[in-house]
C-alpha positions, 0 to 999 in steps of 0.5 A: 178681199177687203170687207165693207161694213153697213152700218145704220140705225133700224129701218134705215134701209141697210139690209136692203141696200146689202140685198140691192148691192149683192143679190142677197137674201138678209132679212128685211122688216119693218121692226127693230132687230130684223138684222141680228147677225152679219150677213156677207155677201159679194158686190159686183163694181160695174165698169164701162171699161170692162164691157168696151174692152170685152166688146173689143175683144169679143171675149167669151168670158167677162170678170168684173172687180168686186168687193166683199160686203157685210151687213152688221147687226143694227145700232141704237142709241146707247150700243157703246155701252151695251144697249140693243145689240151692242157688243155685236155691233160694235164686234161687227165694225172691227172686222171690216175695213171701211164703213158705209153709213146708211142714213134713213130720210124717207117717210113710209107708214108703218115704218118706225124710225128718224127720217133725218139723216143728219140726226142718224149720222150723229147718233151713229158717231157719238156711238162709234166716238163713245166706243172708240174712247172707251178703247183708248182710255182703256190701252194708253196708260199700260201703253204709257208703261211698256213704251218706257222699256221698249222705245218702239211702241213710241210712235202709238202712244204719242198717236194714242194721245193725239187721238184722246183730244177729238174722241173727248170732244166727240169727233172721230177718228176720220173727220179729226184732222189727224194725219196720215201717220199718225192715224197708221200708228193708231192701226194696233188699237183697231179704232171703229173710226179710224176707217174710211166712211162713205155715206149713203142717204136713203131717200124715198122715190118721192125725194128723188128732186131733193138728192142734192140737198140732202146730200149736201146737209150730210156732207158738211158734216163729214167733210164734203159730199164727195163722201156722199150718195143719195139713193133711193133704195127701194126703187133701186132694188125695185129695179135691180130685179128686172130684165136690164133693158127694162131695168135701164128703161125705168132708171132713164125714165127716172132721170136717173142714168144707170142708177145710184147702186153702181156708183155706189159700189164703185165709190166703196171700192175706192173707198177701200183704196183698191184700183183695177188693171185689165187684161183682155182676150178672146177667151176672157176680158177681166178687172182685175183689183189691186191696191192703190200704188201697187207695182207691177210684179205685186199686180203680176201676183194678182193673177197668179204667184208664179207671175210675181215669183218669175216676173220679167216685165209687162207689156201695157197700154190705158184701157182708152188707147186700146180701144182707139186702137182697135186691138191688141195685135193693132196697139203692138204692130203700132209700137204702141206698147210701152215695156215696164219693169219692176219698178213701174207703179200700175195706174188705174186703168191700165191693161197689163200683158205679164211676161215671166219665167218660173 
């Protein structure tokens, strides 16, 4: 399972968005450092096509996607070079594969802390840059050299000085404009911005009318707000706590439809390039995840090897036309089944039937 790291400066409101997301239990209070070590913990990624699919096939048992989730210590100004809890900081980032930068605007007594979240994602950049910088500087010359004997290590370097330009300028990685090679040749070096980054503005419930706007002022900076999540994070968790029907009750009441945290889980979860297919059943409808471009005997492997190893083909449908249909029974006596070998690339959505012989 791929792994999305929070990241956020103290009191933005990260661990207890980690808390809303997972069911978890990371410390939250109202003083700098309350997170001093990682906390992990899973994030279901709700999907209506998951329920109506169930529903159709009155399944016993229902498996939604997930995504693993953790909450890094705390950043400050300075981490790059060691200040606050720095080192495990940064350590933190380069063990996930995507980043959720939570910025803080909401006002609260007693709770310290920049209420700009514009001014939050600098600071959190020019941390990430400073470090990111200090790791090229670091490896390109000894790079320079070893690519002298060994031609391979070419491509690196050249992806190494593309990179030098906008960390000194204090750009990072993913807003640089580099390429998608280039930025795959960069993977050895482990650079923190080098990975895919959703934002979330944290706002208080007295901020709900101006989520556009926030949203907005942060995602022209990071390059659109595609990129972006108002949430309010207190009333979400709040929320998260009641029995579903009052839970819907309060959000609709709100204005705010199922709420932000499942579009949040769902926007990371692609964030994290991963794509969900579907099998349904009477015993058991599930989401099943894979990665974006993935073929069909790879997505077989997703529920077992021996389906991978002994792939034959696989009978589908989208996950809508099914439902027209009514069921599984009804799509295949209506020929509606399309068979399809090992070439076949999985779109999202689709519900899969694997046939194999080990």
């Amino acid at each position: 399972m791929e792994r999305l790291g929070l990241v956020g400066l103290p009191n933005s409101g990260k661990s207890s968005l980690f808390n809303a997301l997972t069911g978890g239990q990371a410390p939250v209070a109202a003083h700098p450092f309350s997170t001093t070590e990682t906390s992990v913990g899973v994030a279901h990624v709700p999907d209506q096509r998951l329920t109506a699919l169930a529903g159709m096939s009155r399944s016993r048992k229902v498996v939604p996607a997930s995504v693993e989730v953790v909450d890094i210590a705390g950043l400050v100004a300075g981490a790059a070079t060691g200040e606050g809890l720095g080192n495990r900081f940064l350590a933190g980032i380069r063990e996930v594969d995507a980043l959720l930068l939570v910025l803080r605007s909401f006002e609260a007594a007693g709770v310290p802390g920049d209420t700009d979240p514009v001014e939050a994602l600098g600071t959190l950049e020019l941390e990430l840059v400073l470090a990111d910088l200090a790791s090229v500087e670091g490896v390109i010359e000894r790079r320079r050299k070893q690519a002298r004997s060994d031609r391979s290590l070419a491509g690196e370097v050249a992806a190494l000085e593309a990179a030098l330009e906008p960390l000194q300028a204090g750009v990072p990685i993913y807003r640089s404009g580099l390429g998608p090679e280039v930025r795959a040749a960069l993977r050895p070096a482990f650079l923190l911005t080098n990975k895919a980054v959703l934002a979330v503005v944290n706002m208080g419930e007295d901020q709900l009318a101006m989520a556009g706007k926030l949203a907005q002022a942060v995602g022209e900076v990071l390059g659109g707000e595609e990129h972006v999540v108002p949430v309010s994070v207190q009333l979400e968790a709040e929320a998260a706590q009641l029995p579903e029907g009052e839970r819907a009750e309060l959000l609709e009441g709100l204005g705010l439809g199922e709420g932000a945290l499942p579009r949040v889980a769902r926007s990371a979860y692609h964030l994290l390039g991963r794509r969900t297919f579907f099998t349904t059943g009477e015993k058991e409808t599930r989401a099943w995840t894979f990665r974006a471009g993935a073929r069909a005997p790879e997505c077989a492997g997703v529920i077992h090897s021996d389906l991978q190893r002994g792939f034959i083909r696989a009978e589908v449908i989208r996950w809508d036309e099914l439902l027209e249909l009514g069921s599984w029974a009804a799509a295949k006596a209506a020929g509606r089944l399309r068979v399809e070998g090992k070439e076949y690339e999985v779109r999202d959505g689709d519900v899969l039937e694997i046939r194999f012989n080990v």
